[in-house]
Structure formats: C-alpha cells, structure tokens
N, C-alpha and C positions, 0 to 999 in steps of 0.2 A: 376463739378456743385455742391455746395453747399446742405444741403439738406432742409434750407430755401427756395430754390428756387424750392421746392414742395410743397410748401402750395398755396392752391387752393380756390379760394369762383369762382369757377364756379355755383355754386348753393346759393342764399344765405339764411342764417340760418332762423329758423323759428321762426316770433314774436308772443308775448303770446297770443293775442287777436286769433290767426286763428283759426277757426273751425274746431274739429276732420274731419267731414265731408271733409274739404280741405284736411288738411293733409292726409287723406286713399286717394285722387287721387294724393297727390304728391306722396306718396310711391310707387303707380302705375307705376308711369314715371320713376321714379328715382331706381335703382337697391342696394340701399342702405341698411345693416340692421340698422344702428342708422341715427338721426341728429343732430347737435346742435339746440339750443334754447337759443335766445340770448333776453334779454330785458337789453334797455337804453347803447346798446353796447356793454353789460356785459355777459357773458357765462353763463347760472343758471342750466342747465344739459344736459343733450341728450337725448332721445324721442327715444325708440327702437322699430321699425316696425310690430314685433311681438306683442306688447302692442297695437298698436294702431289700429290693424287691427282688432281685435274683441273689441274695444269700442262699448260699446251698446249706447252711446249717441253722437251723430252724430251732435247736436247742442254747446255741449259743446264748450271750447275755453282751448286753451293748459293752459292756465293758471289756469284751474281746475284740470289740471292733475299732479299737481307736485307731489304727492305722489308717480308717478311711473316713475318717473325721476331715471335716473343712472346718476353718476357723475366719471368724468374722462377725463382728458385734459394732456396733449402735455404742457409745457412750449419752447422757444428758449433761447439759440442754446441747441441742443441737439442732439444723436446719433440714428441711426437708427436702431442698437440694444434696447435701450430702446423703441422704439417705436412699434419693434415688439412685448415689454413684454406686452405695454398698447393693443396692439391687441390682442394680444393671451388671456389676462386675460380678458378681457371686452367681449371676441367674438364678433367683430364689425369689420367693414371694413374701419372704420373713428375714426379718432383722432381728435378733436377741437382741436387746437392753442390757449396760448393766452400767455399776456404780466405779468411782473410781479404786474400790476393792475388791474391783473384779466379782462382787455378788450379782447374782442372775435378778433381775428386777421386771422383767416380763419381752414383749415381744410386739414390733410395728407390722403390721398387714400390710402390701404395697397397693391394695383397694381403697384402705382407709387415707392414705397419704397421697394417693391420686385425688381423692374426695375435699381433701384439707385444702391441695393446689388448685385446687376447682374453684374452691369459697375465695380467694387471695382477688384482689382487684387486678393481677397480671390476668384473668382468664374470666373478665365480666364479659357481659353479651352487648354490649356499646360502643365495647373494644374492635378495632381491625389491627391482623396483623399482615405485616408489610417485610418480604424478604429481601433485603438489599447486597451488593457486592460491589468490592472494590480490591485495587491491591494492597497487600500488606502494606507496604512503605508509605503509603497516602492516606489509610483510614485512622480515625479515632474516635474514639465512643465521645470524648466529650463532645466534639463537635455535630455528630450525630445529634446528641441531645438539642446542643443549641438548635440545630436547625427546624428540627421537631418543637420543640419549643417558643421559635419564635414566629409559627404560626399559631403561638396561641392556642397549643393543644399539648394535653398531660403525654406524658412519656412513663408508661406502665412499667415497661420492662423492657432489656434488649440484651439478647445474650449472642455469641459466636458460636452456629450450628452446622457452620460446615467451615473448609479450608483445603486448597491446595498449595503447587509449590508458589502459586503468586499470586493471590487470590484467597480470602475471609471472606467467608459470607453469615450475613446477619439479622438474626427475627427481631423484628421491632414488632412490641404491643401497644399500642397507642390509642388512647381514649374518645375516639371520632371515626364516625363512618364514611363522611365527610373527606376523603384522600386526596383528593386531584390535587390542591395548593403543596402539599407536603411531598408527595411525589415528583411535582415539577421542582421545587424546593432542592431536594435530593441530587437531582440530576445535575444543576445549577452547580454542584458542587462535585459533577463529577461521581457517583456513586449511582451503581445499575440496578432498576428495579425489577427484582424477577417474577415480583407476587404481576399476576395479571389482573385487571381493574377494567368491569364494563366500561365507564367512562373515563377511565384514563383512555382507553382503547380507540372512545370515540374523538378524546381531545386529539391524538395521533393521528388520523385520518384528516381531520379537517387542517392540521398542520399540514402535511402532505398536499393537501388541496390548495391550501394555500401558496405551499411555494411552489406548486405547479403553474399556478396561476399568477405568481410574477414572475416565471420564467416564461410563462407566454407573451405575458406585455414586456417582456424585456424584447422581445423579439422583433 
C-alpha cells in the first residue's frame, strides 16, 4: 500500500466563515489536537484544539483567528519518516496534505502511519532489535552493516537514536532471533551492546568462569 493511499478527508477541513462557537463542538466530536483550515481550496493553517478551547469569543469566525494559526503541511509523494518529523515537531496528530499549488488535498492520521510502519519489514515479529554504541570518530553505518551481514543475517534497518558529546548510539533491526554470533561480532569490533540478551548474559558468565579458571591453573 502506498502511503498516498492514507490521506484521508473523512472529516472535511474547516472554512473561514465558521464560528468559534462551532468549532469548540467540533473538537468535542472529533479526537483531534490540530485542523486544517482551508479557504478557496487553499490550506492557510491549522487551528490547534487547545487554542480554541478557551476562546473567550464564541461569536467570532475563524477568520479572526489567524494570528494563532500554526503552519505545517505534508507535500506528496513523500516518506513516512518525514512525517513522523512533521508530527513530532508540531505535536499534532494530523498532517494537511497538499499539492505543489499549495491546494488542500486532505490529511495523514498519525494512527494510520504508525500502522503503515508496522506492515514495513523494519518492524516483523522474527526481527530483534539490538542497541549498540560507540564513539563518534570510530563508528560507521557501513561497517555495522558489513558486520551484520557477514553472519549471514539480513540488516532491516539502523538508524542513530541517541548521541552525546562522544558517543552515537544505534537501533539495529535485524532479521534473526538468533543474536549471540552478531553480538559477539559487534564487540570484536569494538562497539557496546546495550540491548541485554538471556543468552548473551549466559555466554558472559561462563566467559567469566572461564578465565577464573585459568587464573587458577595459572597459579
């Protein structure tokens, strides 16, 4: 499925003329925190729920309210990573669409696009994910790859989800539940695995016992 074919006007956007008054009972209905606000077919901003819920003028008409307009739109085609940036940065649960004539062409759910990244093979159920870290100056994604790779196992996805001053750190999705070889792998190379692993845990301990135990015959 495309991820055009999640743009939605189940609801359709609000024109200028309507009455606060309206608008506080469509918010009611509607579980939304933004809307669009479209005049002459045109997209002019979104209307955030919290703004309009404590309007003291209840006869007004959106079109008095542009001042507290937020502006933020979705063009097509586009990915569904950038769309979670436009959600995350806006805090909104709705993205307007539109064309590159700036015409209003409907609206992403961020339900719906969680749904979409759901179906993606970055987030199958045969997958493990694996949080690694190292410092900045020593890591690279290709190599990561390679190493993932040359045990013989697919490399889904890996994006940088954290970072300090000396220090990236990185979700790896990998196609095997099967981790101990990749992990040790990992290490091999200098790179610290944060995800914790039953049997990685258990390979650690019998390590441990091991070199306990040729420091005792060393004795």
């Amino acid at each position: 499925m495309k991820i055009t074919d999640y743009i939605t006007n189940d609801f359709k956007p609000l024109p200028t003329d309507l009455k606060v008054s309206d608008v506080k009972l469509f918010f009611k209905e509607v579980p939304f925190t933004h809307f669009p606000v479209v005049e002459n077919g045109r997209l002019i901003g979104m209307l955030a729920q919290i703004d309009i819920t404590h309007y003291p003028d209840n006869d007004a008409t959106i079109k008095d309210l542009q001042h507290i307009f937020e502006f933020y739109n979705a063009t097509i085609p586009t990915h569904c990573i950038d769309l979670f940036t436009l959600f995350a940065q806006n805090n909104s649960d709705i993205v307007p669409v539109i064309d590159k004539n700036h015409k209003y062409l409907g609206y992403f759910e961020l339900d719906d696009i969680i749904q979409l990244l759901y179906e993606t093979p970055f987030l199958q159920q045969s997958s493990t994910t694996l949080l690694i870290e190292k410092d900045k100056s020593n890591y690279s994604m290709s190599e990561i790859a390679q190493i993932i790779e040359s045990n013989n196992i697919p490399l889904l996805g890996m994006y940088i989800s954290g970072t300090s001053d000396n220090n990236h750190q990185i979700t790896l999705r990998i196609g095997t539940k099967e981790v101990n070889e990749v992990i040790q792998s990992l290490r091999r190379y200098k790179y610290r695995v944060l995800t914790e692993n039953k049997d990685d845990l258990l390979i650690e301990q019998l390590k441990e016992r091991s070199d306990y135990l040729q420091k005792y015959l060393d004795i």
